[in-house]
GUVO-114498 format. One record per residue: z, y, x of N, C-alpha, C, CB in turn. Coordinates in steps of 0.05 Angstrom, whole numbers, plus 5000, padded with zeros to 4 digits. Glycine has a CB too. Layout:
ZYXZYXZYXZYX;...
END
This chain:
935804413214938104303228940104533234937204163254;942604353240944504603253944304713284947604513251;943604943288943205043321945705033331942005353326;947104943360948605063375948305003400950905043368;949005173417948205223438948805003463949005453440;945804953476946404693494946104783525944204433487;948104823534948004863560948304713580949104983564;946404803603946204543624946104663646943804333622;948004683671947404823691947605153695945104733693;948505313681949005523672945205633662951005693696;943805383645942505423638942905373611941205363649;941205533582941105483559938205403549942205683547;938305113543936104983543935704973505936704663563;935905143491935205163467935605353455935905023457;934605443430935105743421935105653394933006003429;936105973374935906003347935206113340937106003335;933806023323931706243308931906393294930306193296;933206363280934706713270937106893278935706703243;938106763300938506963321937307123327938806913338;934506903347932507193358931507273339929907193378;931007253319930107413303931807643298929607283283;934007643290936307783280936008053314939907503275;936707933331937108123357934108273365938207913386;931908203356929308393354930108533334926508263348;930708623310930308803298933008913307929508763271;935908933314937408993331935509123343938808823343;934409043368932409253384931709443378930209183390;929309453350927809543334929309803322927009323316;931809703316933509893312934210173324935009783313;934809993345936210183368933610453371936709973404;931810343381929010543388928910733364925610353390;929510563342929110813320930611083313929410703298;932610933322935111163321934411353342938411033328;933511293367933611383391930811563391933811143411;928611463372926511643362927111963350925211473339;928511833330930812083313932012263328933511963299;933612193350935512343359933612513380938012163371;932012453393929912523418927912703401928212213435;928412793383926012913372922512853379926513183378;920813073374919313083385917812923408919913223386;916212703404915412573428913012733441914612273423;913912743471912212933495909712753502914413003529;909012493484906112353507906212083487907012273553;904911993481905211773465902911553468905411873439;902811243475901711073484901211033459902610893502;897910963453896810843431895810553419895210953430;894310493441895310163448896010043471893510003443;897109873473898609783491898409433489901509923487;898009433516898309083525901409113547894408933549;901608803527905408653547904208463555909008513526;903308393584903508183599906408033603902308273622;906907833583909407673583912407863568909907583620;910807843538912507983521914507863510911408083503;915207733509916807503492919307603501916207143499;920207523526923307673521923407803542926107483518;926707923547927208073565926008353569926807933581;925808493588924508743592921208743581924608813624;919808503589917108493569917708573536915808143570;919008463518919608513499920908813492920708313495;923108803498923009073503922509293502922809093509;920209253521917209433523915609453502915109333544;915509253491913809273466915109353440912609013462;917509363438918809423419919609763417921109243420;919109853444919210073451916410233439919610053479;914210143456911910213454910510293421910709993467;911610003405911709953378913010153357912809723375;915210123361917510193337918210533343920909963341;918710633369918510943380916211093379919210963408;914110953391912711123388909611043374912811233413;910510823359907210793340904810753352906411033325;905610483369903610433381902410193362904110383411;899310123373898909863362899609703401894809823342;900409413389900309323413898608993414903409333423;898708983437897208583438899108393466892008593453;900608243461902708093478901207843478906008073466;901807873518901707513515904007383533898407363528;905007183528907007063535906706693530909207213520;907606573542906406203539909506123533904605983577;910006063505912205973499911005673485914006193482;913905543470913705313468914705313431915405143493;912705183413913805163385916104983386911505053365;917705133369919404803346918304593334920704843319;920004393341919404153328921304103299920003933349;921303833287923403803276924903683285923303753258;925203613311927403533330929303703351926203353345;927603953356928004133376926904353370927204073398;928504563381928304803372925204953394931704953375;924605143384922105283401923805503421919605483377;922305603434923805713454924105963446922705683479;926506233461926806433449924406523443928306593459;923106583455920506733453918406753440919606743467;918706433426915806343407918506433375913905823412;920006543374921306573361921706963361923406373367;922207043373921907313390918707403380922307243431;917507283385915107403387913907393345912807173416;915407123333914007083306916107473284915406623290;918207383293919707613289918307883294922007593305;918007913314916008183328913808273310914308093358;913008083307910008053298910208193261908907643300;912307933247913408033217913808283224916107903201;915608423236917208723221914808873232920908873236;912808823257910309153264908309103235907309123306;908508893227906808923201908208993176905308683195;910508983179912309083151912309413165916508893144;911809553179911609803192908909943178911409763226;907409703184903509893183902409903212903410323172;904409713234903409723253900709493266905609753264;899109503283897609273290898109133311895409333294;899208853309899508733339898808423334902808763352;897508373361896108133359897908063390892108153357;898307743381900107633404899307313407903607683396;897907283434896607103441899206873465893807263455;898406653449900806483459898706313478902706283431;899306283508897706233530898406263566895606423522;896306193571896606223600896306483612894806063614;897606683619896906973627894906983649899407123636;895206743668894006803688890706673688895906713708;890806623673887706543672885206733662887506303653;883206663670881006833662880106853630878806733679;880806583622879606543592881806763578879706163577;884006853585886006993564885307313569889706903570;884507343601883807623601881307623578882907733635;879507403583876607483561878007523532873607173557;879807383527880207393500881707713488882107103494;883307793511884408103508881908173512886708253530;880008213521877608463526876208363497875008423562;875308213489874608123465875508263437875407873465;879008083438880108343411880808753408883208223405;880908793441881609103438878209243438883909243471;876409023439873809133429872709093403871909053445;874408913393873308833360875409023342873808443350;878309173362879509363348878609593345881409403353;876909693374875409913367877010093382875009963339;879709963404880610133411879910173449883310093400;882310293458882610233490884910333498880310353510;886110133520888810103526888810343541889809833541;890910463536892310653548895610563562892510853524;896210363558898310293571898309873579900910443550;899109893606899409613601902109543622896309423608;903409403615905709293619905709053639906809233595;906609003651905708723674909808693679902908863717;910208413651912008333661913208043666913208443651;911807943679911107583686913507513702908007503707;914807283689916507143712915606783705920807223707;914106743721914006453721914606263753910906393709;914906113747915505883768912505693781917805643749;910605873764908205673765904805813759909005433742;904705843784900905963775898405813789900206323788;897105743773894105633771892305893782893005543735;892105893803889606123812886805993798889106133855;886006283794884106243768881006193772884206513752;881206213801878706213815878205883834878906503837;880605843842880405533857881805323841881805533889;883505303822884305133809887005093820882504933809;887905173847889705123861893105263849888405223890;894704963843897105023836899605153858897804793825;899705283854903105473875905405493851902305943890;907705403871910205473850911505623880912505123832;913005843864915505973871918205883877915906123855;919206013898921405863893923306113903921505563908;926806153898928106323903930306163923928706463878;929506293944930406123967930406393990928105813975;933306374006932306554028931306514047933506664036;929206724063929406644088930506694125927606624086;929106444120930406434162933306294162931306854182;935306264143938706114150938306124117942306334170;941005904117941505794085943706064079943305394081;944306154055944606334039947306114024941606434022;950206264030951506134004952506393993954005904009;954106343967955306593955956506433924952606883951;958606653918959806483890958906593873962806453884;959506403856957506393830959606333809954806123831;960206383777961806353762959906143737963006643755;962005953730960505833693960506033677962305573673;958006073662958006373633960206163617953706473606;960906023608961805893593964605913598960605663593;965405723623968005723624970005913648968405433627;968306063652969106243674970406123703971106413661;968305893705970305773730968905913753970505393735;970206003780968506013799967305903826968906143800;965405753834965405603846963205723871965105373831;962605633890960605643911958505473919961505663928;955905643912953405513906952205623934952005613874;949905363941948005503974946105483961947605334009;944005583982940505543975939605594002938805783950;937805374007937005304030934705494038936505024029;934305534068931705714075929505634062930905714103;927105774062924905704045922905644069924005954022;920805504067919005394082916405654093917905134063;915505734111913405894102911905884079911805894117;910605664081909205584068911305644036908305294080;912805534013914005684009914505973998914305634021;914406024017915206424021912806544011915606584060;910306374027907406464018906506453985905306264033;907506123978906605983957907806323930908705573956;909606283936911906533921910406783922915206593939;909606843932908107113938905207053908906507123983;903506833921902106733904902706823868902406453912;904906633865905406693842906206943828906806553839;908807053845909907273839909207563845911907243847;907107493871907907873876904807923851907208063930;903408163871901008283856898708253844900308373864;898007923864895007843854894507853823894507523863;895907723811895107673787894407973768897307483776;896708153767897208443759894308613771900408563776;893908583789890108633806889208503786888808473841;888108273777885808223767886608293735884607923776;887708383724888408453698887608713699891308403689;888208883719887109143716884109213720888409303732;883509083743880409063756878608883735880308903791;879608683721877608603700877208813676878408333687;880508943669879909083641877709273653882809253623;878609413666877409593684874209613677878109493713;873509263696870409263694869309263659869208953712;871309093642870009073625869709383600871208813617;870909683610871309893597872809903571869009973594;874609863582876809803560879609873562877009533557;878710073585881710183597880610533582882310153646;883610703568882710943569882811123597884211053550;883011343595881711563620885511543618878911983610;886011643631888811693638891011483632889611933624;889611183642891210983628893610973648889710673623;895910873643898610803657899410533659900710933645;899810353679900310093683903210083692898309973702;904709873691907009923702907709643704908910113688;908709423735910209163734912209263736909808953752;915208993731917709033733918008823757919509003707;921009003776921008913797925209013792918409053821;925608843819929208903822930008893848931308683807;931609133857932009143892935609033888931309593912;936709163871940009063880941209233898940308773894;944209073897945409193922945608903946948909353913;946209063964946009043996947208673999948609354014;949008693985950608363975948608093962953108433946;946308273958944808003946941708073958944907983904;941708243979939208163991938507944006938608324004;940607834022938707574031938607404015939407424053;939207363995937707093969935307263952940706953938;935507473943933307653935932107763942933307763926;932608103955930808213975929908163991931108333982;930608104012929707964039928707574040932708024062;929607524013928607264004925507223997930207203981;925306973992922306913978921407133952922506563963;922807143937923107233904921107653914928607233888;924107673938923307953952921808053954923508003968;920607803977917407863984915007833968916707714004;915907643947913207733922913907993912913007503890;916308123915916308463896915608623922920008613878;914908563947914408823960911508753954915508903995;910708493955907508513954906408683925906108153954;908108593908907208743879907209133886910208633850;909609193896909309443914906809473923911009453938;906609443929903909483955901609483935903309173984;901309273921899809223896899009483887901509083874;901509583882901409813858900910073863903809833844;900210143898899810353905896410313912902010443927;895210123914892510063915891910073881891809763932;893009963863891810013832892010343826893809843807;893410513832894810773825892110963844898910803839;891210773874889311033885886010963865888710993931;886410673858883810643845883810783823883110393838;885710773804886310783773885711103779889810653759;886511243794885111593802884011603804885011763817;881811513825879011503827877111503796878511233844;877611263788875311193766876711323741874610823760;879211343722880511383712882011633706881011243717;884011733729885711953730888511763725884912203705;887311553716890111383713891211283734889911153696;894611083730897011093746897810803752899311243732;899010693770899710463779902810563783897810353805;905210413774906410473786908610043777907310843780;910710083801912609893799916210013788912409773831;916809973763919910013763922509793763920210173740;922909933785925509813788928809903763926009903822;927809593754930009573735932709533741929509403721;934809553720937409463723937709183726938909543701;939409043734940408853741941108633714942308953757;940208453699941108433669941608103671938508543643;943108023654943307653652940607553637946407533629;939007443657936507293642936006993647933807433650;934606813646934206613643935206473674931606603632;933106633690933006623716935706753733930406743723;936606993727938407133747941606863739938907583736;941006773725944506603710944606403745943706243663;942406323749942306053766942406183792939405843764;942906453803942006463821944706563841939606613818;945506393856947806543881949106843883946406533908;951306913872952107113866951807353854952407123876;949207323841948807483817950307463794946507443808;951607153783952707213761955107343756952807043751;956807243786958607403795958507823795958607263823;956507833817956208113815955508273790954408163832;954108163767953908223745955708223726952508133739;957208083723959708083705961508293717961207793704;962408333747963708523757962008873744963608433793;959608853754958009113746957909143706954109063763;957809013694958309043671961009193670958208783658;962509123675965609163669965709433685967908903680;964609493701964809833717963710043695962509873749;959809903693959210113675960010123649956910133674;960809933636961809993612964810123610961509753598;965910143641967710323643967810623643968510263660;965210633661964710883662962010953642964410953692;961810853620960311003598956910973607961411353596;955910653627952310833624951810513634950811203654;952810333619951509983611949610103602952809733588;947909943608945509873579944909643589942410073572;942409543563941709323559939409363561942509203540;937309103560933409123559933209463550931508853524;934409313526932109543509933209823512931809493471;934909913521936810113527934910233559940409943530;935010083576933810133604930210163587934609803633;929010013578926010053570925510303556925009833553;926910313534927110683517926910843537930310793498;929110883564928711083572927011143599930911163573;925710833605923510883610921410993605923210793612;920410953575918611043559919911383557918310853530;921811383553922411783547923011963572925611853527;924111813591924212033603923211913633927212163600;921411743632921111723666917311753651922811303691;916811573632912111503632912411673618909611183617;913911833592912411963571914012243566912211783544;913612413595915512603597914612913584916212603628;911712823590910113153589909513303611911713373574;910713153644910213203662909112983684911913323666;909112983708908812703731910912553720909412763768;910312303736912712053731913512103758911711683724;916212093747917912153780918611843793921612353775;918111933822918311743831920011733858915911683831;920111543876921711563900919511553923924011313901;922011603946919111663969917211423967920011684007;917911163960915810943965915310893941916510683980;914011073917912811073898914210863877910311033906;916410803876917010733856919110763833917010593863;919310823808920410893783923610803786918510743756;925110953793928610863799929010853773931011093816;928710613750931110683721932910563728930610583687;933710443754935610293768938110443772934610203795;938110753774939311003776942710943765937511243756;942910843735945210813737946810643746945610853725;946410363754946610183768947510203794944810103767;945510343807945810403835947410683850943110393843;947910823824949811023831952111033844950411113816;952511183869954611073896956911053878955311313928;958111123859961211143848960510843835962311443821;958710733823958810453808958810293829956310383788;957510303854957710113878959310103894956210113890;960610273891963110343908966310173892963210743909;965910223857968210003858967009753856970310023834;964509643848964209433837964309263870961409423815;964009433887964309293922967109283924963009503952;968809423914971309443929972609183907973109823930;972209193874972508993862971608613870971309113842;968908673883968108403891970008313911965308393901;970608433934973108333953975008303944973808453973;976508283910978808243915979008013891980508493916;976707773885976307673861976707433870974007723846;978607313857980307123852979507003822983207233854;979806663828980106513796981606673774981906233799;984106743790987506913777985507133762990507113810;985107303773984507593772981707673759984607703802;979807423754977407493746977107593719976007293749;979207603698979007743677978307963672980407753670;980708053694981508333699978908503715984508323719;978708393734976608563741973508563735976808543763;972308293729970308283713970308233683968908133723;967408283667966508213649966007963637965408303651;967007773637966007473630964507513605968507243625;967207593585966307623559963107733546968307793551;962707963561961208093554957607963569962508373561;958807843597956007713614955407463587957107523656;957807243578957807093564955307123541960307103557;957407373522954607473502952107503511954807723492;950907593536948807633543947507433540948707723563;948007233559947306983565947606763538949206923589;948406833517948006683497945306783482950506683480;946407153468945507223457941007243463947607423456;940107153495938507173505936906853489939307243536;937906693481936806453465937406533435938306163474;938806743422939706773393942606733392938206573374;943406613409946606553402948606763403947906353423;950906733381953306953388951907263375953806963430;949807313370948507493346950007503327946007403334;950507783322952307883304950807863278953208173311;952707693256950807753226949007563227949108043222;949407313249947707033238949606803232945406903261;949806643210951806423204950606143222952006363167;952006033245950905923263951405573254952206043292;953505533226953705273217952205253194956205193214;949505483190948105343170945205223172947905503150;944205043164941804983172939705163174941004803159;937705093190936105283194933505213205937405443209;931005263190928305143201927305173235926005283183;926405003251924905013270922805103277924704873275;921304973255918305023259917305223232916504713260;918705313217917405493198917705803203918505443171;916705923194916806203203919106353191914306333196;920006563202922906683202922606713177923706953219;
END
């Protein structure tokens, strides 16, 4: 069929498949060049697990891990196939792509389409990195779901991004038509606040380490790392100080109890990085993020230090986990690649820019164009070097 893009809600409820395909090896690219230019690698991960690889910074990671520095890797992520009515989601598309080019490499990766949080998928990772003969030296923890099955009581919790204690409004723009309007979100319930923690913060990232752990399948100096996002000061009460928040301080906390164990038994590291700020599935819907993001695009790409996933993940991997020295960190132990983002000269106009944004004026001072591409290109759409009026299979492989 012919793909084009269906949007609902400043949501994109379908993808193309040779888009994502096309924008993974884009990725793939980039790392390579960036291999080249970086000479010499100071530390190099051999195998590697992506808890929720499919897109975004999970992917990323693996493309990093993969294509820079020659890793074998094993991803799991729960996406949805094509039909011949409907398209599969980026990621079961993302991930078939992934999969073709590490084996047109010589590389090994096995990618399990599933529930992350369950026990039967940890057995099935301890299973294949023992029938490979290897042991993880790196694992990645990058989960965003709306929905976890605790694995022990059966008991369903959903998340929700809601602030708390007073309702939260703030404006919000269409990726599409650049209109700008004002969106609320109501306080969150304790209960709620709790449920969110459940899903989002650490628990789950604990028993992924403490099972590989028990089952000896972690190497001696292994490195773990979840992704987490603090922002600026303008979007903490819907994020930071919100529901969403308080599952990333619990993952915090998380990660300084995995980091004293992972020493103990190991010599190995726990740590949480805080990423850049990027247009993803989830940040599009959410009360003045899309706004603040289109404004922050248009600063850093003013001042020369945008990046994208895979741009922020590379230099994770080079210069913060695989340095040849400690991973630097901040006083509360966590990995700033947030650095250029949060640099006082980028926050300083993109604040002085947000007070003066008008319907009139939003050209001028933000990015539409460029948030736009994001937000397409994150399902396949708007990919440079794909013909988007020709037919194109669903369900067959890239």
């Amino acid at each position: 069929m012919i793909i084009q893009p269906m949007i609902r809600s400043n949501m994109c409820i379908n993808a193309h498949p040779k888009g994502c395909a096309a924008d993974v090896v884009r990725q793939i690219k980039y790392v390579q060049k960036k291999k080249a230019e970086r000479g010499p690698l100071k530390g190099e991960p051999k195998t590697v697990l992506v808890v929720g690889c499919s897109t975004g910074y999970g992917l990323a990671s693996r493309i990093s891990a993969a294509f820079e520095y020659g890793a074998d890797t094993i991803g799991i992520s729960f996406e949805k196939e094509g039909s011949e009515q409907k398209s599969g989601t980026p990621g079961w598309y993302n991930n078939m792509a992934f999969d073709r080019e590490a084996k047109a490499a010589g590389l090994q990766s096995v990618t399990f389409n599933g529930d992350a949080f369950s026990h039967d998928m940890r057995k099935k990772v301890v299973e294949t990195v023992k029938q490979m003969g290897k042991k993880i030296d790196l694992i990645i923890y990058s989960v965003a779901s709306a929905v976890r099955v605790d694995p022990d009581t059966g008991v369903m919790y959903r998340s929700v991004l809601k602030p708390i204690g007073e309702t939260f409004s703030g404006e919000t723009i269409d990726c599409m038509t650049g209109k700008i309007s004002t969106i609320s979100a109501e306080p969150a319930t304790a209960e709620e606040a709790e449920n969110s923690v459940k899903v989002m913060g650490g628990e789950d990232w604990a028993l992924w380490i403490r099972q590989l752990a028990a089952a000896g399948v972690l190497a001696e100096g292994v490195k773990t790392v979840a992704y987490s996002y603090i922002g600026p000061s303008l979007s903490h009460p819907i994020y930071r100080d919100g529901t969403i928040g308080g599952a990333k301080k619990h993952l915090e906390k998380t990660a300084k109890e995995l980091h004293a164990e992972l020493q103990a038994s190991l010599k190995g590291e726990a740590y949480v990085s805080v990423n850049k700020g990027l247009v993803t599935r989830s940040s599009a819907v959410i009360p003045i993020i899309p706004l603040y993001l289109s404004v922050l695009f248009k600063v850093m790409k003013e001042q020369g230090t945008h990046e994208g996933c895979i741009e922020q993940m590379e230099r994770l991997f080079a210069e913060r986990l695989y340095t040849g020295s400690a991973v630097p960190t901040d006083e509360n132990h966590l990995i700033r690649i947030d650095d250029l983002e949060m640099d006082p000269k980028v926050q300083e106009e993109v604040k002085k820019r947000m007070a003066t944004i008008t319907q009139e004026n939003f050209a001028q001072v933000g990015d539409l164009e460029g948030y736009r591409h994001d937000f397409l290109a994150t399902n396949g759409f708007d990919v440079e070097g794909v013909d988007y009026n020709a037919d194109v299979a669903t369900m067959a492989t890239i």
